[in-house]
Backbone as JSON, one array per atom type, in Angstrom:
{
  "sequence": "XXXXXXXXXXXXXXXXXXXXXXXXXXXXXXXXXXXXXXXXXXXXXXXXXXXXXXXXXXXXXXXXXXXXXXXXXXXXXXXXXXXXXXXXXXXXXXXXXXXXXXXXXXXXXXXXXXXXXXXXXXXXXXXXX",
  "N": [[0.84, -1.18, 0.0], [0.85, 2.55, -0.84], [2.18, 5.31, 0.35], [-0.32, 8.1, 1.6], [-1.25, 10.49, 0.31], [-1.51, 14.38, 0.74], [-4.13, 16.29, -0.26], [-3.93, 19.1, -0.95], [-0.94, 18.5, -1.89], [-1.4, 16.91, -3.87], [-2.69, 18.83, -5.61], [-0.69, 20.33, -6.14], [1.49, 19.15, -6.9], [0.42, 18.24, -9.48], [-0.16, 21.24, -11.32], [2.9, 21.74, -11.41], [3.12, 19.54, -12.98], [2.22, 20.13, -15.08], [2.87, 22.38, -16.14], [5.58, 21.31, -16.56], [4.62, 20.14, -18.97], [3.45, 21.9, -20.46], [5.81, 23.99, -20.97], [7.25, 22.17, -22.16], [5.68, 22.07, -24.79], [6.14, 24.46, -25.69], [8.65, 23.88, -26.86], [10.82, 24.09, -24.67], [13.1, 22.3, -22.3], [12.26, 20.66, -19.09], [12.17, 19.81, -15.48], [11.99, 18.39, -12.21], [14.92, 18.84, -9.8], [16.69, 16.78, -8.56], [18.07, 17.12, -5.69], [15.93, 18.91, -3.27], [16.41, 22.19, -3.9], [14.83, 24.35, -3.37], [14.0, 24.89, -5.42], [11.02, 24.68, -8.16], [11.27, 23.69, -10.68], [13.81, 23.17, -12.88], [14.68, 24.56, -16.06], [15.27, 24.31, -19.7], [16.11, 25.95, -22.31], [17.91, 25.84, -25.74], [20.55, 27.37, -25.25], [19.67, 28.95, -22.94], [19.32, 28.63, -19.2], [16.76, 28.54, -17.16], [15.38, 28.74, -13.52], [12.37, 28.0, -11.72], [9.42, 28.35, -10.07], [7.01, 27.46, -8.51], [3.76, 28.14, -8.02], [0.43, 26.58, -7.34], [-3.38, 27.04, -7.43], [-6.62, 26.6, -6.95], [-8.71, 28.38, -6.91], [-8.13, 31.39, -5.53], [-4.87, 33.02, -5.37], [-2.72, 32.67, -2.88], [-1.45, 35.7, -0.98], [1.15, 37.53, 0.08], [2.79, 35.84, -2.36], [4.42, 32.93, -1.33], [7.83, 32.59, -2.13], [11.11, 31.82, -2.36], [14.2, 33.27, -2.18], [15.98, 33.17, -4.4], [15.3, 32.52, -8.3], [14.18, 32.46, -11.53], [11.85, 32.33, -12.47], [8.34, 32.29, -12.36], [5.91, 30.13, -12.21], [2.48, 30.46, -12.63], [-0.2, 28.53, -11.85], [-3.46, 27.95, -12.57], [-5.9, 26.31, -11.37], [-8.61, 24.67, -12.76], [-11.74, 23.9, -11.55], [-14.58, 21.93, -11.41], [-17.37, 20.56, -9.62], [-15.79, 20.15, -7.7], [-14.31, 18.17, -9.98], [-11.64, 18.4, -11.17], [-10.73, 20.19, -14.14], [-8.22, 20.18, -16.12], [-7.61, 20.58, -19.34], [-9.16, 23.11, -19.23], [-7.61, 25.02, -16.98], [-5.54, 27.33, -16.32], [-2.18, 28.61, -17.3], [0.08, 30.51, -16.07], [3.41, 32.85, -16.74], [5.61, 34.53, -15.28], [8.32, 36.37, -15.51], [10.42, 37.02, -12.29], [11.31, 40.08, -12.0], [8.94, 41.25, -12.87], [6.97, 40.7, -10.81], [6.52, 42.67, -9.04], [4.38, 44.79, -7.63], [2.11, 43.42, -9.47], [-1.04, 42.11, -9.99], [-1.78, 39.4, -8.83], [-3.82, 38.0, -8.99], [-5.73, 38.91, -10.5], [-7.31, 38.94, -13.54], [-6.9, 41.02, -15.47], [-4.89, 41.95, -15.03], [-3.07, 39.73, -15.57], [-3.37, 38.66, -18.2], [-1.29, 39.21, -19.94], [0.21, 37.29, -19.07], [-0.08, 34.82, -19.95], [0.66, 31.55, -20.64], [2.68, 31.09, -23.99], [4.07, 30.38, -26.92], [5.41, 32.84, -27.8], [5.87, 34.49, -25.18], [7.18, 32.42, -24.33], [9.48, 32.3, -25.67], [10.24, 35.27, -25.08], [11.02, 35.01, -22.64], [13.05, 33.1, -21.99], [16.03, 33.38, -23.66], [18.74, 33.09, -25.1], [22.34, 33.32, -23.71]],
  "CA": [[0.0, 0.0, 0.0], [1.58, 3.39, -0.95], [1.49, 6.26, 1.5], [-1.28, 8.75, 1.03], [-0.72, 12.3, -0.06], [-2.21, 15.83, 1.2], [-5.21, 17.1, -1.62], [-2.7, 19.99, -1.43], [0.3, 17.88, -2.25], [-1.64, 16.5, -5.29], [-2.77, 19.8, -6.83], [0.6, 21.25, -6.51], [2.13, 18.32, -8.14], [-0.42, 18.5, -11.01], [0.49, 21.97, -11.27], [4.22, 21.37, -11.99], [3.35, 18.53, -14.25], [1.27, 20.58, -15.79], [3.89, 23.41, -16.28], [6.51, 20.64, -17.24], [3.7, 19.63, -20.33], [3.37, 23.37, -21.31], [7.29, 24.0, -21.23], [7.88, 21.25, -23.75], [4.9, 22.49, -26.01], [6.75, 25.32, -26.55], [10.27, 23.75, -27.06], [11.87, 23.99, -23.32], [13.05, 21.39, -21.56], [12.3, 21.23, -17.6], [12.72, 19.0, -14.79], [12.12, 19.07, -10.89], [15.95, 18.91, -9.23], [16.84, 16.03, -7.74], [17.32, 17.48, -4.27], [15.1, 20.06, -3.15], [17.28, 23.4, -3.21], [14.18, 25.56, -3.13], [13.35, 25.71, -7.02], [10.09, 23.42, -8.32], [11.77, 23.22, -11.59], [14.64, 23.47, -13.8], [13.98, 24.66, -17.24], [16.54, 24.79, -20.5], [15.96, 25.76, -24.04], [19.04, 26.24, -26.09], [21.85, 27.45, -23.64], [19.1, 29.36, -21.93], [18.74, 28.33, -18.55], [16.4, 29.08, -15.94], [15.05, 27.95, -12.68], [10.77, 28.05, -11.67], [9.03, 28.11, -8.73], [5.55, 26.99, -9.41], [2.62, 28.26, -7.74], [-0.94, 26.44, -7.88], [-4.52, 27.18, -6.78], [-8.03, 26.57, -7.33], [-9.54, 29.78, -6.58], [-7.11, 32.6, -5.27], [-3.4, 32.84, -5.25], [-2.35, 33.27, -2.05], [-0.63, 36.93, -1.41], [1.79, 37.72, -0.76], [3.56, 34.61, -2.85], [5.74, 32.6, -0.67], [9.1, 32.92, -2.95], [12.38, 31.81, -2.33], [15.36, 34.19, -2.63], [16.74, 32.84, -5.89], [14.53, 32.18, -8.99], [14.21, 33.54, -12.44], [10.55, 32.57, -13.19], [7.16, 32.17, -11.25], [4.71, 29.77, -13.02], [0.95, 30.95, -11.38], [-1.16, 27.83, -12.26], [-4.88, 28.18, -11.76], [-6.86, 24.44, -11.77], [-10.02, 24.85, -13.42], [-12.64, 22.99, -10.96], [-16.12, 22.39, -11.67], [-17.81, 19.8, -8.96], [-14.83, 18.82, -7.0], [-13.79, 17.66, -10.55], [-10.54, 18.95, -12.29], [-10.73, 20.09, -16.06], [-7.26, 20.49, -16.92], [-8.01, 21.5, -20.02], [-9.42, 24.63, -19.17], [-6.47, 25.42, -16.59], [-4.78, 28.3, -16.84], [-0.9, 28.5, -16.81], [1.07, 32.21, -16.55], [4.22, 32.71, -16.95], [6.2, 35.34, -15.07], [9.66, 37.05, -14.58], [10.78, 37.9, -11.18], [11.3, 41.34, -12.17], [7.55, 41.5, -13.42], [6.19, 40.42, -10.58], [6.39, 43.85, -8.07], [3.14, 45.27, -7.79], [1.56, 42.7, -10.26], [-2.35, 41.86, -9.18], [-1.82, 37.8, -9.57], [-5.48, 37.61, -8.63], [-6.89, 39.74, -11.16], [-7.45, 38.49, -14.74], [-6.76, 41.53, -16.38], [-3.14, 42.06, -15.27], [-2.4, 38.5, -15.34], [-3.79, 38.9, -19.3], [-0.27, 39.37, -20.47], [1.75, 36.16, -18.81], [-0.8, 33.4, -20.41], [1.69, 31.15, -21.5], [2.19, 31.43, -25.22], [5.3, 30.49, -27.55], [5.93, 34.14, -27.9], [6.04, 34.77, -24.04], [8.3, 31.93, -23.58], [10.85, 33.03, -26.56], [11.02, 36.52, -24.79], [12.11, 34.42, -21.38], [14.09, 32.21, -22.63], [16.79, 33.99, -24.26], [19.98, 32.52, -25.39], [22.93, 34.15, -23.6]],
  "C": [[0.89, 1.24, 0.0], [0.82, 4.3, 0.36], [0.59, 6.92, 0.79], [-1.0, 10.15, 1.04], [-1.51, 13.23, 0.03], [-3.24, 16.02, -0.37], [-3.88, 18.21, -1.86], [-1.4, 19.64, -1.77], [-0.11, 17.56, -4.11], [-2.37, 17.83, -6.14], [-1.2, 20.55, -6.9], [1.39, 20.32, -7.52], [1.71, 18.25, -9.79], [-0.1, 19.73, -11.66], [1.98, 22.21, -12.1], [4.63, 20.81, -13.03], [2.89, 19.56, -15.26], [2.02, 22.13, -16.87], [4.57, 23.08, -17.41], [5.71, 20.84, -18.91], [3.61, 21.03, -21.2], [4.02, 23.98, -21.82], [7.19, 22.94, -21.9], [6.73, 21.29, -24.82], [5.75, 23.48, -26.67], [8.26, 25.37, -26.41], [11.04, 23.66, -25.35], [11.37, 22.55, -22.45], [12.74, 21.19, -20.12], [11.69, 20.11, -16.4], [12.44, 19.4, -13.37], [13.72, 18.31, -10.5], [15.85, 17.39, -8.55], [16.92, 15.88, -6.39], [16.75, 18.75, -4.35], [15.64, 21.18, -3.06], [16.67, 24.4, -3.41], [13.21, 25.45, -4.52], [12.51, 24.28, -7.38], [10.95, 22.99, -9.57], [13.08, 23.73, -12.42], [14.54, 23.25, -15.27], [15.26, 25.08, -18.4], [15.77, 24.89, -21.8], [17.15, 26.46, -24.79], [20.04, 26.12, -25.01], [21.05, 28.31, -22.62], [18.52, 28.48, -20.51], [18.39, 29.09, -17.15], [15.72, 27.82, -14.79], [13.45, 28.63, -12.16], [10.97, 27.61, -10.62], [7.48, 27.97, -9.1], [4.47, 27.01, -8.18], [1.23, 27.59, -8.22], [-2.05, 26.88, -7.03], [-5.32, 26.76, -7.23], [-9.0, 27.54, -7.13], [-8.33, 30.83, -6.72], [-6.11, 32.71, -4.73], [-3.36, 33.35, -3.66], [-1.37, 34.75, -1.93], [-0.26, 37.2, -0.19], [2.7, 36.35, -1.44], [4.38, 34.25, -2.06], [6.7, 32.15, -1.46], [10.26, 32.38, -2.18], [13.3, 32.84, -2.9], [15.55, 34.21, -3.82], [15.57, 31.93, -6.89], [14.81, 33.13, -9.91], [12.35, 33.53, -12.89], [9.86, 32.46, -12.04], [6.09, 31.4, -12.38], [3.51, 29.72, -11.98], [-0.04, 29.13, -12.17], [-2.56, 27.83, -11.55], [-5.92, 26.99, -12.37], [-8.07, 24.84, -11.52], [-11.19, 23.78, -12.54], [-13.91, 23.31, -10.99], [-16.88, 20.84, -10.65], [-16.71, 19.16, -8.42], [-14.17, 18.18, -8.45], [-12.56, 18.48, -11.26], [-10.79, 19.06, -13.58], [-9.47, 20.85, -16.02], [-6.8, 21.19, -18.22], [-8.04, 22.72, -20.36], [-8.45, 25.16, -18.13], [-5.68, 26.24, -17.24], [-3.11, 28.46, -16.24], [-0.17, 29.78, -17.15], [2.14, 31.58, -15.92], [5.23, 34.22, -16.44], [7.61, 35.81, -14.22], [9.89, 37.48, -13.17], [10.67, 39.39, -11.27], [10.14, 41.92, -12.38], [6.89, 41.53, -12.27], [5.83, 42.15, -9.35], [5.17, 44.52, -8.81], [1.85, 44.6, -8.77], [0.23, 41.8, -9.37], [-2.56, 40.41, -9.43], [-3.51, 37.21, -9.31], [-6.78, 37.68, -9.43], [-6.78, 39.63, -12.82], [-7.16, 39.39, -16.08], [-5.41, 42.09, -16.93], [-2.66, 40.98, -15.7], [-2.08, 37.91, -17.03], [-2.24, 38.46, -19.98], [0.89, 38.11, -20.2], [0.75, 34.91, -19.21], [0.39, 32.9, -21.1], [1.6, 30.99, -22.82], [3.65, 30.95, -25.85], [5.61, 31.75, -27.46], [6.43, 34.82, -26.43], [7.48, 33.34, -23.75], [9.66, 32.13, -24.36], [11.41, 34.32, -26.07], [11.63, 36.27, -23.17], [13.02, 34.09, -21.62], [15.21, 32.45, -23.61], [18.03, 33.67, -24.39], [21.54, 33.48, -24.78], [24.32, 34.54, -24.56]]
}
């Protein structure tokens, strides 16, 4: 019998996966660390690499984000629930810079407008140094 895992253990994991699946739609590779040194994932495309911290919810982001020091991204994932059931699907996954995030309303659909993940949003992260 396996152990049993927190509801909040299993949407955050979904979350991540869910990240991972979105990062390799649009070309980047990305990975959770082998040990835990803070960051949910490690993400490469080309010689660009960065490191994610991956926020999920089902309603409303917590605020202020609990962050770690060191990070270059923030993926916000927001799990689409309709009866207790998950639609993935309709899940929404943003995509945002550290530098972006000061003063940024992660709650509010109209700021958030701009980090829907998108090939074009992850080509202007992901930048070859």
């Amino acid at each position: 019998m396996a152990n049993p895992i927190s509801e909040n253990m299993v949407k955050g994991t979904i979350g991540e996966l869910l990240v991972q699946t979105r990062l390799l739609q649009y070309g980047v590779q990305a990975a959770a660390p082998i040990k835990d040194s803070g960051n949910d994932l490690i993400a490469l495309k080309g010689y660009a690499v960065k490191t994610i911290q991956v926020k999920t919810c089902t309603n409303q982001f917590h605020t202020p984000l609990d962050l770690p020091e060191k990070y270059h991204l923030v993926a916000l994932v927001k799990l689409h629930e309709h009866d207790t059931e998950l639609l993935l699907d309709q899940t929404k996954v943003y995509l945002v810079a550290k530098n972006q995030l000061v003063g940024l309303r992660v709650n509010c659909e109209t700021d958030m407008a701009p980090f829907v993940i998108s090939q074009k949003l992850v080509d202007g992260l992901f930048v070859e140094p």
